[in-house]
N, C-alpha and C positions, 0 to 999 in steps of 0.2 A: 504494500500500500504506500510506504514511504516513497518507493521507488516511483510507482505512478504521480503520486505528487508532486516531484522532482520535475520527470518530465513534463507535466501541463504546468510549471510554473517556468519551468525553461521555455516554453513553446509562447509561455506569456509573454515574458520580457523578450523575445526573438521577434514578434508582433509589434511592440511596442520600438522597439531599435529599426525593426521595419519601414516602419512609420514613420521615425526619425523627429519622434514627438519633442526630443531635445533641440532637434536640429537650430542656425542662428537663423536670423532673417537673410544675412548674406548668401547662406548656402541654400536657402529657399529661393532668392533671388537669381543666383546661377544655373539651379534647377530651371526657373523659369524663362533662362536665357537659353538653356541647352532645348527647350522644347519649341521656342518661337523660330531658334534659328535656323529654318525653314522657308520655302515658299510663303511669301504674306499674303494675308487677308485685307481684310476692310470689312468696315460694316456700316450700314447704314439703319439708321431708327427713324420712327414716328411713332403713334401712339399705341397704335396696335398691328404693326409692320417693322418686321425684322430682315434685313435683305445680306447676305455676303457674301462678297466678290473674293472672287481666288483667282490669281493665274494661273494660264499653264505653261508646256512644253511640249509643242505636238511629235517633238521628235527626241527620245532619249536611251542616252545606255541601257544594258538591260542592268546593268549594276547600280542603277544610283537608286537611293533611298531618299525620298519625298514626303511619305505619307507619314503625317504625324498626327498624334490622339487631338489632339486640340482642331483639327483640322476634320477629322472623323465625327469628330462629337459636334462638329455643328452642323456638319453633314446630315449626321444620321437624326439630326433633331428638323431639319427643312423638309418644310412638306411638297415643294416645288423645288426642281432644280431646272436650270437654266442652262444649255449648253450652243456653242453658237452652230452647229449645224447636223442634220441630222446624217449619223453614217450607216446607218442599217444598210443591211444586202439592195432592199431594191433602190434606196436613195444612190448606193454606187454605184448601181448598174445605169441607171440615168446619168449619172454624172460622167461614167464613159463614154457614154452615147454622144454627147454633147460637146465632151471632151475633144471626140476623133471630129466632130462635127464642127467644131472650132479653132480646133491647133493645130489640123494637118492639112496641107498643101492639096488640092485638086484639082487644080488644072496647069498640072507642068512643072508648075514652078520650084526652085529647091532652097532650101533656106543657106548653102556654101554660096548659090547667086547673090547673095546680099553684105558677105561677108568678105573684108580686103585680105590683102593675105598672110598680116601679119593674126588676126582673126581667126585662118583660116589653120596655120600652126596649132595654134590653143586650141581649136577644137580636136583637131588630130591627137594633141598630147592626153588631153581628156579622155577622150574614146578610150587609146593604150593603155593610160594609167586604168580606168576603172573599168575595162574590159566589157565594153561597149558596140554598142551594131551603129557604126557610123549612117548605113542608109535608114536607119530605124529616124536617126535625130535627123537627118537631111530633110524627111519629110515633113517637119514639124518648123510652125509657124516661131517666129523668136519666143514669144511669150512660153509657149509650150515647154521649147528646149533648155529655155530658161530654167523652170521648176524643174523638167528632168534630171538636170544636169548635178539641182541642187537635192536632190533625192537619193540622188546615185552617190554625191560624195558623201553626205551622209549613213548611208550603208555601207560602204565602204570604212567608214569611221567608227562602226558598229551600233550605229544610232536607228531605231523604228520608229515607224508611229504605232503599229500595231502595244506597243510596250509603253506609250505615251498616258501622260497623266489624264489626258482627255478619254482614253479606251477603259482606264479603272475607275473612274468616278462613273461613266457611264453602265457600266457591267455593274456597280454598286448600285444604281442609282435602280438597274432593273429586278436584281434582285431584292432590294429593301421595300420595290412596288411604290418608288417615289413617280409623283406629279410631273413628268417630263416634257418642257419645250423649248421649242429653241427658237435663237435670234435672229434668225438668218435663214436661207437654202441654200443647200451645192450650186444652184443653177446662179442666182448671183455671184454666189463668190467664184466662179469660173469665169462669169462675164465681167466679173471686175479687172479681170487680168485681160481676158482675150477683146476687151472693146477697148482698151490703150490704143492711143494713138503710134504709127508704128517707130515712133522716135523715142516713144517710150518704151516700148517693147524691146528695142533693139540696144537701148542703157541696160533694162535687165540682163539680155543676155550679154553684153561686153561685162557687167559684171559679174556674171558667172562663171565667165572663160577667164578673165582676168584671174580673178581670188580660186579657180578651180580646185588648185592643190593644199590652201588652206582652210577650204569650207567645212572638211568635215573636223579640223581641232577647234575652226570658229566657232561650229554648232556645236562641238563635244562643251568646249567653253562655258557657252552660253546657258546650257544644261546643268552644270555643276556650278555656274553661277546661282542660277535659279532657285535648287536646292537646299542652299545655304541663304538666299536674301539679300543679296547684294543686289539691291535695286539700283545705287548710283552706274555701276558696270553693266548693266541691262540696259539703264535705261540708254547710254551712249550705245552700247553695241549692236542696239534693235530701233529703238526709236527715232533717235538723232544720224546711226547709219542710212536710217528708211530716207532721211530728210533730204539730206546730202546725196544720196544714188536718184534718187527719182520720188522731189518732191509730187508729182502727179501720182505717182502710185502710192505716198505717204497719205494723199489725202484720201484718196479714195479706200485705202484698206486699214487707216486708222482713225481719219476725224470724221469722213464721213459716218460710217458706220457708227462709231459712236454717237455721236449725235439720234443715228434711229434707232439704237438699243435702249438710251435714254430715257425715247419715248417709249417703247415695250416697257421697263422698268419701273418709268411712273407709276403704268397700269397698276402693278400690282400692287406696289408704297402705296396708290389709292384705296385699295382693299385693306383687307386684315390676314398674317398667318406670319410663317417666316420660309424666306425663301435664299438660293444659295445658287449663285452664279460663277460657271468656270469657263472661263473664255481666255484667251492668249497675253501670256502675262503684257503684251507690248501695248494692248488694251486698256493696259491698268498703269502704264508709265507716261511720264509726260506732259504738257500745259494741256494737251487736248484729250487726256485720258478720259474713260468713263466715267471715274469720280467728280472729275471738275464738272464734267456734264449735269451730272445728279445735283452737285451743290448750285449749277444754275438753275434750277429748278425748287431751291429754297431747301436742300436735303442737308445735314448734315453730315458727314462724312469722318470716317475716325480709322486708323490703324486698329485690328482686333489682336487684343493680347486675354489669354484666358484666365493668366496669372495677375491682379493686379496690381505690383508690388513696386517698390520706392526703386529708382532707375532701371525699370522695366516700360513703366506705363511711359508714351512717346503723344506730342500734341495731337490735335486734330490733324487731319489730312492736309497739305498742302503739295500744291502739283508740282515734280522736278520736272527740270529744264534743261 
């Protein structure tokens, strides 16, 4: 009997050291640092409207670790989630449709006719390096070749999307039997690219021939930036790169869009419930992010921290530049 007593009194105080019931508020603080630093949130209130924004990563190692509890639990508490497009089997089969129907050349034409020949190198090196069907990219409009080109060095750097943060929160979202919709369609965000005018088209792809052999450590980068929260190196290496390669395609694939998710988003801040939005972190950086959007709109805006303890808690939102 001693001896049992022994043990549930050992197993007590093991509980209690568990716990860390003595712990100081410093080491409660560091706890809280080691859990936020992470991918950030946001959150947005009213009175009976709870809304929070997450970025993502549509393309990442299979190695990196993202998903943390703080980030799960407000998940699993939104009754709506918000995703910006929808990728089920038949949405992609449409989007290839449309895809072939808009990025590939049909009457003659080759996309090496457009290209000078110092151009015409970099594509060649490209092909070799990522082991490539040179007449596969020949037949694709710049736009096209462009994303190909940028998909391919990212595989090559062992980056998916199939393993992206957008495919888990989604498979979560269907198994927990959450409220799912989303901001956007495959069929605009295709035609946001393939209706560029062709001067803008043809910036993309010189910047994909150009950075070819460093896209995929830029995008490995960008990844492991993400996971950790370095928003000021996000926000230069996605937002302000966008700005600088092709303001027309910054506007269109970041302020415009914002701007109409905004309104989507009111919708609901008009309602009651809490809801939980994962859309591209590049979304969430910047003067024309999402959130300035919302705070046009009279919204409050605040960085979400779940811990909230003395040089943890950070001000309201304010947009970097």
């Amino acid at each position: 009997m001693q001896s049992l007593f022994k043990f549930i009194l050992f197993g007590f105080i093991f509980c209690l050291l568990g716990c860390d019931q003595g712990g100081s508020v410093t080491e409660k603080i560091n706890e809280a640092r080691a859990r936020n630093d992470g991918p950030p949130l946001w959150v947005i209130k009213d009175v009976d409207s709870t809304l929070y924004l997450y970025g993502t990563v549509h393309l990442l190692p299979s190695q990196t670790i993202w998903e943390k509890d703080d980030m799960r639990a407000v998940f699993d508490a939104s009754g709506t989630i918000f995703f910006e497009v929808d990728t089920t089997d038949k949405s992609l089969l449409e989007a290839n449709i449309l895809t072939s129907s808009l990025g590939l050349y049909r009457d003659g034409q080759r996309l090496s006719d457009k290209l000078d020949s110092y151009q015409l190198k970099l594509l060649d090196a490209a092909v070799n390096n990522a082991n490539l069907n040179l007449a596969v990219i020949d037949s694709m409009r710049p736009w096209l070749a462009s994303e190909f080109l940028t998909f391919a060095a990212a595989k090559e750097a062992g980056l998916s999307a199939e393993l992206s943060a957008d495919s888990a929160l989604k498979s979560r979202a269907k198994r927990l039997q959450k409220n799912v919709l989303y901001l956007d369609t495959i069929e605009s965000q295709i035609r946001m690219s393939a209706n560029q005018d062709a001067f803008v088209q043809m910036a993309m792809l010189s910047d994909a021939l150009s950075g070819f052999n460093a896209l995929g450590s830029d995008l490995t980068r960008v990844a492991e930036a993400w996971a950790v929260g370095h928003i000021d190196f996000l926000t230069t290496e996605i937002v302000q790169a966008a700005k600088v390669t092709s303001p027309e395609m910054y506007t269109a694939l970041f302020s415009d869009r914002n701007t109409k998710w905004a309104q989507e988003l009111t919708k609901f801040m008009e309602g009651s419930g809490t809801g939980f939005v994962a859309v591209g972190i590049g979304h969430l950086l910047g003067e024309d992010c999402l959130q300035s959007r919302m705070q046009d709109k009279g919204y409050t805006v605040s960085r979400y921290y779940s811990f909230q303890g003395e040089a943890v808690i950070k001000p309201a939102f304010t947009p970097t530049h």
